[in-house]
C-alpha positions as CSV (number, residue, x, y, z in Angstrom):
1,X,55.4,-24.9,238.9
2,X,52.2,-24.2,236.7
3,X,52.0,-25.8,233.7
4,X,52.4,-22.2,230.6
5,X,48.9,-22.0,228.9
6,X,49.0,-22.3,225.4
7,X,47.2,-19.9,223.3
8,X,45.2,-21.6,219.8
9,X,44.3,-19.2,216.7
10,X,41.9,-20.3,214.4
11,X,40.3,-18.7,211.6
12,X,39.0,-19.8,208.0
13,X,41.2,-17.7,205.4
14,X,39.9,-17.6,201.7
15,X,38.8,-21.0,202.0
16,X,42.1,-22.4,204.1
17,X,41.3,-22.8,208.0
18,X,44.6,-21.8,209.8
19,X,45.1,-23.2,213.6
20,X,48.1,-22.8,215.0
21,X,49.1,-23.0,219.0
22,X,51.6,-20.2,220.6
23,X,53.2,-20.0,223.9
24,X,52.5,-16.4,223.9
25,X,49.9,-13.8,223.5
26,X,52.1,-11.4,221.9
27,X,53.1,-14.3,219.1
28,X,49.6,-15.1,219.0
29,X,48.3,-11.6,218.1
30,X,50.8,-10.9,215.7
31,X,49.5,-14.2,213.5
32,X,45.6,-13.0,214.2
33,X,47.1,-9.5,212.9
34,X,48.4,-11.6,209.9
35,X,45.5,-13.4,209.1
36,X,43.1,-10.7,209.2
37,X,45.1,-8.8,206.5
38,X,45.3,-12.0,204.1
39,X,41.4,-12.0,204.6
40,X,40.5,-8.6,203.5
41,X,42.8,-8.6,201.3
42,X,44.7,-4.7,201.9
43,X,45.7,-2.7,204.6
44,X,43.0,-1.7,207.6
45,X,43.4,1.7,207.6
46,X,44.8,2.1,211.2
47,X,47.4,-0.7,210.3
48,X,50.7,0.9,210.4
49,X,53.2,-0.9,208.3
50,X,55.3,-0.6,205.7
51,X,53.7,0.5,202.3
52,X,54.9,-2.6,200.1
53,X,55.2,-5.3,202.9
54,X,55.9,-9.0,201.5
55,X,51.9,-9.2,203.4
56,X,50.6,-7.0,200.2
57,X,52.2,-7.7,197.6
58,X,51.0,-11.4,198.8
59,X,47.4,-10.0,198.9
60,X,47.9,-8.1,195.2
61,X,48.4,-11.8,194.0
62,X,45.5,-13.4,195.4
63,X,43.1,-10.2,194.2
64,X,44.7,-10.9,190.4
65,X,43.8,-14.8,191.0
66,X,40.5,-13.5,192.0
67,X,39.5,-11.6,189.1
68,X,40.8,-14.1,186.8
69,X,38.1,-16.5,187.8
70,X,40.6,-18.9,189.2
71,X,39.6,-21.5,191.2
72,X,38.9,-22.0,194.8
73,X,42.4,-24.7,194.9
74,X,44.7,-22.4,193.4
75,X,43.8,-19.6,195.7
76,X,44.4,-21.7,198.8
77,X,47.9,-22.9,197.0
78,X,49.0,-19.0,196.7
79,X,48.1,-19.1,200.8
80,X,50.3,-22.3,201.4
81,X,53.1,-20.9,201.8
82,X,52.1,-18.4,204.0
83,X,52.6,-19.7,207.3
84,X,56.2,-20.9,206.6
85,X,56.9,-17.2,205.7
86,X,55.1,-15.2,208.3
87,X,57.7,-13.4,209.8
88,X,58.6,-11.7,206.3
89,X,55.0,-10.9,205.8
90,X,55.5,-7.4,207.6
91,X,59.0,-6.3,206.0
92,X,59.9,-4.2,202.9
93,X,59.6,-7.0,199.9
94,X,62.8,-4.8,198.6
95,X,64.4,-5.3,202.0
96,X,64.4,-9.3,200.8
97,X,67.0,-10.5,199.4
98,X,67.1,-13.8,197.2
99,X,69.7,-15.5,199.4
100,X,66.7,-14.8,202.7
101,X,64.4,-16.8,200.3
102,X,66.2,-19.4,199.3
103,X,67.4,-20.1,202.8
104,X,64.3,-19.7,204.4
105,X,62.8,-22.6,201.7
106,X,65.5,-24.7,202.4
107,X,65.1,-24.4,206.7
108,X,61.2,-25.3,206.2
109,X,59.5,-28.4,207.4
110,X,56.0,-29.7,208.4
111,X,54.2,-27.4,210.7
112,X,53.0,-30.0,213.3
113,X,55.5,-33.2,212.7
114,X,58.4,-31.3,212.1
115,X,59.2,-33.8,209.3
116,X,61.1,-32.0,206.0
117,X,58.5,-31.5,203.1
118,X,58.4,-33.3,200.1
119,X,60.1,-31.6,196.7
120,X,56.8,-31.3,194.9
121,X,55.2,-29.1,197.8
122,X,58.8,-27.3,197.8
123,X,58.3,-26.5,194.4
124,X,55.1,-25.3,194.7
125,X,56.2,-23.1,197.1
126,X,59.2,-21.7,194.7
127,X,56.6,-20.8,191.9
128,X,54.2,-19.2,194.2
129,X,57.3,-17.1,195.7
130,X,58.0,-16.3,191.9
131,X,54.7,-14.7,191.1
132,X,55.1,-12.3,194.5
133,X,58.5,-11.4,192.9
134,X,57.2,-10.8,189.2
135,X,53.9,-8.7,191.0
136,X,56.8,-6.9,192.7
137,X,58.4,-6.2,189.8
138,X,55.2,-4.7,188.5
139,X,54.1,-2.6,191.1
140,X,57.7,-1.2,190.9
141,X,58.8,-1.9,194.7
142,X,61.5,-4.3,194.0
143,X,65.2,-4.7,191.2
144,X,65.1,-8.7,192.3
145,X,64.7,-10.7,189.1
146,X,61.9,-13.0,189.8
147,X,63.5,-15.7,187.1
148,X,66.7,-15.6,188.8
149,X,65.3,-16.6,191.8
150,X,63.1,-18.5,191.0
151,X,66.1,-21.2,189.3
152,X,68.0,-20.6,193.0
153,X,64.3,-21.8,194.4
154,X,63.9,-24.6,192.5
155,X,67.3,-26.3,192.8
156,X,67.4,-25.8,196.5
157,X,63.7,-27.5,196.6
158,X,65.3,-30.0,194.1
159,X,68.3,-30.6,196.3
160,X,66.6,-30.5,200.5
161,X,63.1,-31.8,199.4
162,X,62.3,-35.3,200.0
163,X,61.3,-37.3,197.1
164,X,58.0,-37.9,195.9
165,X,56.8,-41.9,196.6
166,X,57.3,-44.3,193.7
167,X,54.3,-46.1,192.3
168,X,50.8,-45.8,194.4
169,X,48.7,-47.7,191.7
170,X,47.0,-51.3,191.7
171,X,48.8,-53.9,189.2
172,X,46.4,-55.4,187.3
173,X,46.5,-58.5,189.3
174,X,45.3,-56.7,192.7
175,X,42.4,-55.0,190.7
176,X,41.9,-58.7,189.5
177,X,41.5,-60.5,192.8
178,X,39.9,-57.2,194.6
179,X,37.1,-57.4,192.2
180,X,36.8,-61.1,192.4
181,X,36.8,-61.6,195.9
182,X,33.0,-61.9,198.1
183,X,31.1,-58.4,198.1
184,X,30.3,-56.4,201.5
185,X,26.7,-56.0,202.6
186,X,26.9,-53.0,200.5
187,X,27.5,-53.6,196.7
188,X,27.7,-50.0,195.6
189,X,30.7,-49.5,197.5
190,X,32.6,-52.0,195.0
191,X,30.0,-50.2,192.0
192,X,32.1,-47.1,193.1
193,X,35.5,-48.8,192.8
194,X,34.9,-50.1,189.3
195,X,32.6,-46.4,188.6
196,X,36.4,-44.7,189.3
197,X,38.7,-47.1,187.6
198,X,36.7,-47.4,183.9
199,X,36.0,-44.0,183.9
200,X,39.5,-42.1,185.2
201,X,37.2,-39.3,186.8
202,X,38.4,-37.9,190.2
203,X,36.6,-38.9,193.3
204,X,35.4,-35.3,193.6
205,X,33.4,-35.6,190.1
206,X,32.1,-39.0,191.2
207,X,30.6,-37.9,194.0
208,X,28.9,-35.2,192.3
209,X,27.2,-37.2,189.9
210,X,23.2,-37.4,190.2
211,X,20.9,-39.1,188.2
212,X,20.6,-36.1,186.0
213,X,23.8,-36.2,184.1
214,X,23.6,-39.5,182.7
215,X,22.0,-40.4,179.8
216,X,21.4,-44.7,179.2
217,X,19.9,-43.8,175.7
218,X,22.9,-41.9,174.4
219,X,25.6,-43.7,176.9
220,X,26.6,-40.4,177.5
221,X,27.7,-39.0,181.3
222,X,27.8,-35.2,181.3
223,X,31.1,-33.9,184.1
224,X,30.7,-30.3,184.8
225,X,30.7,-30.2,188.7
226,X,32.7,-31.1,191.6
227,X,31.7,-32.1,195.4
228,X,35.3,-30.2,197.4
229,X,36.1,-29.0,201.2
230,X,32.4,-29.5,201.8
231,X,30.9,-27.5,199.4
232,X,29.1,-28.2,195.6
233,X,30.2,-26.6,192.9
234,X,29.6,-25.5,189.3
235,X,33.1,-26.2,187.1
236,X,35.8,-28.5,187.6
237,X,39.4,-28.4,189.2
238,X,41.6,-26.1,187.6
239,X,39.1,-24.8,185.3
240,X,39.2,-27.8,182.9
241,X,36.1,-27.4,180.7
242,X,32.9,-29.5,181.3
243,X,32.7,-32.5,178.7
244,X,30.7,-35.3,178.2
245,X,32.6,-38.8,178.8
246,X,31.5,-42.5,176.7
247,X,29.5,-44.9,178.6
248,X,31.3,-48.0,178.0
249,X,29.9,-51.7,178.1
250,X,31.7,-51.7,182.3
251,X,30.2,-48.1,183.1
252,X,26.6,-49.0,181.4
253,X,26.4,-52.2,183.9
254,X,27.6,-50.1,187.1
255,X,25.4,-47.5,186.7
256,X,21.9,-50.0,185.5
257,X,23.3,-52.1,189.0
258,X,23.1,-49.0,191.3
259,X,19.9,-47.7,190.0
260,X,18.5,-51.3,190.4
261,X,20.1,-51.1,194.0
262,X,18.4,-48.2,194.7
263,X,14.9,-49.2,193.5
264,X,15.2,-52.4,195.4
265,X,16.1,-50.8,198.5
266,X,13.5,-47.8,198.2
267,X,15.6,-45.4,198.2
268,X,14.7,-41.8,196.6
269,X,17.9,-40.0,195.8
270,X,18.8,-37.6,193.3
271,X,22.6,-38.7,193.3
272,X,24.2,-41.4,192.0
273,X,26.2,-42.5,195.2
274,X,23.5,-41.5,197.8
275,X,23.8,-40.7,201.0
276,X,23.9,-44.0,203.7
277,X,24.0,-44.9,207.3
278,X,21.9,-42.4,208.0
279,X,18.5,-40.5,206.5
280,X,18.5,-37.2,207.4
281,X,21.0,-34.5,206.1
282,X,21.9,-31.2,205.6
283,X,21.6,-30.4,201.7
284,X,23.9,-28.1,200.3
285,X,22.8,-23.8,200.6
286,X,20.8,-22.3,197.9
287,X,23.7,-20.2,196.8
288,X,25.9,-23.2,195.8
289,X,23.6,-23.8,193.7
290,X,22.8,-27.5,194.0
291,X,20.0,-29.0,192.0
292,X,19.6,-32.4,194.0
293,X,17.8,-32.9,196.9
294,X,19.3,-34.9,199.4
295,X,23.0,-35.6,199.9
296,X,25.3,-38.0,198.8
297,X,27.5,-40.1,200.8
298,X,30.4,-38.6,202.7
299,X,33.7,-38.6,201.6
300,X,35.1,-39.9,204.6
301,X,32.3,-42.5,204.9
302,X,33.2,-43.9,201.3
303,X,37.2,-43.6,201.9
304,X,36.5,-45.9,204.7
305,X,34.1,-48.2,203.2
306,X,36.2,-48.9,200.3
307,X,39.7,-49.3,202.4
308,X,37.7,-51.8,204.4
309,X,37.0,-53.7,201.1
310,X,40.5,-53.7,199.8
311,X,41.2,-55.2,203.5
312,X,38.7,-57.6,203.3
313,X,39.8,-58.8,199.6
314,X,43.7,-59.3,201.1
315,X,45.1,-56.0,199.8
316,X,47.5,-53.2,201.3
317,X,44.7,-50.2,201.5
318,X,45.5,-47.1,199.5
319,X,44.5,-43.7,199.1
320,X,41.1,-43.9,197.1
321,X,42.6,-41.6,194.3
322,X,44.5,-44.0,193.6
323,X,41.8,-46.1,191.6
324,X,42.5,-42.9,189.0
325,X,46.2,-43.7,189.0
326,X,45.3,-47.4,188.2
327,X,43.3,-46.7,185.4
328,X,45.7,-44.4,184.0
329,X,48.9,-47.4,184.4
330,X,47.0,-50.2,183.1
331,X,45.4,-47.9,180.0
332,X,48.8,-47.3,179.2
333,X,50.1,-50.8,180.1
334,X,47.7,-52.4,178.0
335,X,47.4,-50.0,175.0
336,X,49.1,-51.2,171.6
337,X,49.6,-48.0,170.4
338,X,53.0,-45.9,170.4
339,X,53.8,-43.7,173.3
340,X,53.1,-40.3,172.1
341,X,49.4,-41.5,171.1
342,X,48.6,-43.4,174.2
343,X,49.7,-40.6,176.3
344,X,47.5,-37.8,174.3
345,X,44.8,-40.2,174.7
346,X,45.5,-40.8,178.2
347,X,45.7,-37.0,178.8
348,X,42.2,-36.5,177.2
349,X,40.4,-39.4,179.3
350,X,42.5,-37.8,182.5
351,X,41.2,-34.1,181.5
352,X,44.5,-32.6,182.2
353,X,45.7,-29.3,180.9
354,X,49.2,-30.3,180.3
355,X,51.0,-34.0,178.8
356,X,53.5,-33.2,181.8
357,X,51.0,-33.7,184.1
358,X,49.6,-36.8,182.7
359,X,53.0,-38.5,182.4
360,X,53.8,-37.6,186.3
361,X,50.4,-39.5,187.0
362,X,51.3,-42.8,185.8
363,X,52.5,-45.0,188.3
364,X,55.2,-47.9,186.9
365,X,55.9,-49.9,189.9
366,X,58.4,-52.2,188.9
367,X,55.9,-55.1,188.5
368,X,54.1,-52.5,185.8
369,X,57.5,-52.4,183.9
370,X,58.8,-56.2,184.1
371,X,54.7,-56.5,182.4
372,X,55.3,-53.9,179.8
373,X,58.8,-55.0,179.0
374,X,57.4,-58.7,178.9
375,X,54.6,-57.1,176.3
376,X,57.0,-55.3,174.3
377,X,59.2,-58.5,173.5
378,X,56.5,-61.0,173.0
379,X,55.1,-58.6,170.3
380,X,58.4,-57.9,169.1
381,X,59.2,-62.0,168.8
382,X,55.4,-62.2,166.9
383,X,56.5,-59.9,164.5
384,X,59.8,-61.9,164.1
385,X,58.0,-64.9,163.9
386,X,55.7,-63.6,161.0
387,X,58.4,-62.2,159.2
388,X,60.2,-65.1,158.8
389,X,56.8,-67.2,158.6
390,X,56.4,-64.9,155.2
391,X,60.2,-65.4,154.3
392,X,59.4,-69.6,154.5
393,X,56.4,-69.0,152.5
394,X,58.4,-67.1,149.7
395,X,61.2,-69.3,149.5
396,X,58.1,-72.2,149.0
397,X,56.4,-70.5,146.3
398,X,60.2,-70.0,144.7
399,X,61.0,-73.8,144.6
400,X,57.3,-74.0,143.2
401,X,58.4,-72.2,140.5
402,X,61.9,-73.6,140.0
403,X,60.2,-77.1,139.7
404,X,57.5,-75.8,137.3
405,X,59.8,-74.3,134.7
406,X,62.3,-77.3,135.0
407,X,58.9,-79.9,133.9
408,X,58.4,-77.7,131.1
409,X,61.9,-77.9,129.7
C-alpha cells in the first residue's frame, strides 16, 4: 500500500513563520485560506464568510496593536494562539459561547510534541482571548462579557497548565568557580558572560552594542536598540524607553579587555561582540536602519560558545538568559536594603514596566534561600550582639559613677 503524502504549509505571518503538515489537501487549503487572511489583515473581497468571524475580529486586534506602535513581540503573541483556535477562526464570534473557549483552552497542547502547555503560555492565551472579546464588545457583534470570561480562562489555565520551572539562575558559588576556572581560546566569550551578569541587560541588547554607544570618559553605555528574529532594530522590547546604564569598575574592565582583544587580533568591527569564525557577512538592509558595518556574532554561535564554557568549567549548561536571572538573584541576595527598596531598584536595573514582573524574575532556588535566611540571622544576631555590647558598656559607665559619688562621700 503507498505510503499517504503529506502536504507542508509554510508562510511568514506578521513576523511569525507558520509550518504545519496535513494529511489532506482540503485541510491544508483551508489553513493557507486562514493565513492569508491574518496577513492582510481583512476580508479578500471574493472571500465569502461570515461578516464578524472570530478570523476578523482577530485581525481588528492586531490593526489597533499596529497603530499603537506596539512592538514586533506583542503582535506575534496576539498570533499565538491562533493556530490552537483555527477551526473557530471562520464562525460567528457571537455564535461562541464562553463554555467553547474555556474547553477548547483546557483540550490544548504543544503543536508538534503533543505535551500539555505550561500555565504561563495558557495565560497568555486567556488575555489575548480577552482583548478579541472586549473588541467584540466594541464593534457591537457580541453580549459575552469579556471579564467574565476572561476569570473562567484564567482559572482553567491555572488549574490544566503545567507549572512554570522553579529556579533557572546560577548560585553565587557556580558564578564563582565558572569564572575561575581556565579560559577557552576565545576570551570574549567569558567577557560576554561577565558583560550580561554586571549589567542585567538582555542578550538581545548585548548583542546590539557597538562601539558607538559607549562612552570610557563618562562610564556611560547608551541601550536604545535590540538585535531579535534576525533583524536590528531601533527601541527596545516592549517599548521600554532608551536609557543610559553606569559603567561600573567590572563593566569598565570587560569592555577596555575586548577592545584590547580586538586591537591585538586586528580586527576592524563596529560592534562590541563582533562577528567570528568567519569574515564575510551579510550586514543588516538599509531600511533597518543599522549604522555598523559588519555583523556581530550570531546568536546561536554565542549560545553555543558559552554552554560549551559552562561545560568546560564543570557546570549543568543553561539557557544564556539566564546570566540576567543571576544577576537579578544575587543583587537581591546580597543587597542590605529592605525588600520594597531592593526590588524598585532591582526593577530599574531590569528595565521592566511592572514590580510584578521583576519579582517573577528572580529565581530562589532553595540554596538562594538557606543563603538569604543564613544572611538575615547573622545580621540579626550582630545587632543582638551590639545591643547588648552597648547595654554592658552602660551598666560599666553606671558602676563608674556609683564608685565616684561613694569616694566623695
Amino acid at each position: 500500500m503507498a505510503k499517504q503524502k503529506k502536504i507542508r504549509v509554510k508562510m511568514m505571518v506578521q513576523g511569525t513563520m507558520f509550518n504545519e503538515v496535513f494529511d489532506n489537501e482540503k485541510d491544508a487549503e483551508t489553513f493557507r485560506e486562514l493565513l492569508d487572511l491574518l496577513k492582510v489583515g481583512r476580508f479578500p473581497a471574493n472571500q465569502h464568510v461570515k461578516k464578524f468571524s472570530v478570523a476578523k475580529v482577530w485581525c481588528e486586534v492586531i490593526e489597533d496593536k499596529k497603530e499603537d506602535g506596539l512592538d514586533k513581540d506583542t503582535i506575534n503573541n496576539t498570533l499565538g494562539p491562533v493556530l490552537h483556535f483555527q477551526d473557530f477562526m471562520k464562525r460567528d464570534i457571537s455564535g461562541v459561547t464562553p463554555e467553547e473557549w474555556v474547553k477548547r483552552l483546557e483540550s490544548l497542547t504543544n503543536l508538534r510534541t503533543g505535551a500539555k502547555l505550561s500555565i504561563g503560555t495558557l495565560e497568555r492565551f486567556a488575555v489575548v482571548i480577552k482583548q478579541v472579546l472586549e473588541k467584540a464588545v466594541e464593534l457591537g457583534v457580541t453580549g459575552i462579557n469579556p471579564k467574565r470570561v476572561s476569570r473562567k480562562l484564567l482559572k482553567a489555565a491555572r488549574s490544566y497548565g503545567l507549572p512554570e520551572k522553579t529556579c533557572t539562575a546560577f548560585t553565587p558559588e557556580e558564578i564563582e568557580q565558572w569564572m575561575n576556572s581556565p579560559e577557552e581560546d576565545e576570551p570574549w566569550v567569558r567577557l560576554f558572560a561577565r558583560a550580561a551578569l554586571a549589567s542585567f541587560k538582555r542578550i538581545s541588547e548585548l548583542l546590539a552594542l557597538g562601539w558607538a554607544d559607549i562612552d570610557f570618559d563618562k562610564r556611560q553605555i547608551l541601550i536604545n536598540k535590540m538585535v531579535t528574529g534576525g533583524r536590528f532594530k531601533y527601541g527596545l522590547k516592549a517599548g521600554r524607553p532608551a536609557h543610559y546604564i553606569e559603567m561600573n569598575d567590572e563593566l569598565y574592565e570587560v569592555f577596555m579587555s575586548l577592545k584590547k582583544y580586538q586591537k591585538e587580533n586586528g580586527i576592524d568591527s563596529d560592534w562590541v561582540f563582533h562577528l567570528v569564525g568567519y569574515q564575510k557577512a551579510r550586514e543588516y538592509p538599509p531600511e533597518q536602519g543599522c549604522p555598523y558595518r559588519g555583523r556581530h556574532i550570531g546568536r546561536c554561535s554565542l549560545v553555543r560558545r558559552v554552554k560549551s564554557d559552562m561545560k568546560r568549567a564543570g557546570l549543568v549548561p543553561k539557557k544564556i538568559h539566564d546570566l540576567r536571572r543571576t544577576a537579578a538573584s544575587i543583587f537581591f541576595l546580597e543587597s542590605p536594603l529592605p525588600y520594597k527598596e531592593t526590588m524598585l531598584m532591582l526593577q530599574k536595573k531590569l528595565n521592566h514596566a511592572s514590580l510584578s514582573s521583576t519579582e517573577k524574575y528572580i529565581s530562589i532556588s532553595s540554596e538562594f534561600l538557606a543563603m538569604k535566611m543564613q544572611k538575615a540571622q547573622d545580621e540579626r544576631r550582630i545587632k543582638e550582639l551590639e545591643a547588648q555590647t552597648k547595654v554592658l558598656e552602660l551598666q560599666a559607665k553606671i558602676r563608674e559613677l556609683e564608685d565616684q559619688l561613694r569616694s566623695v562621700a
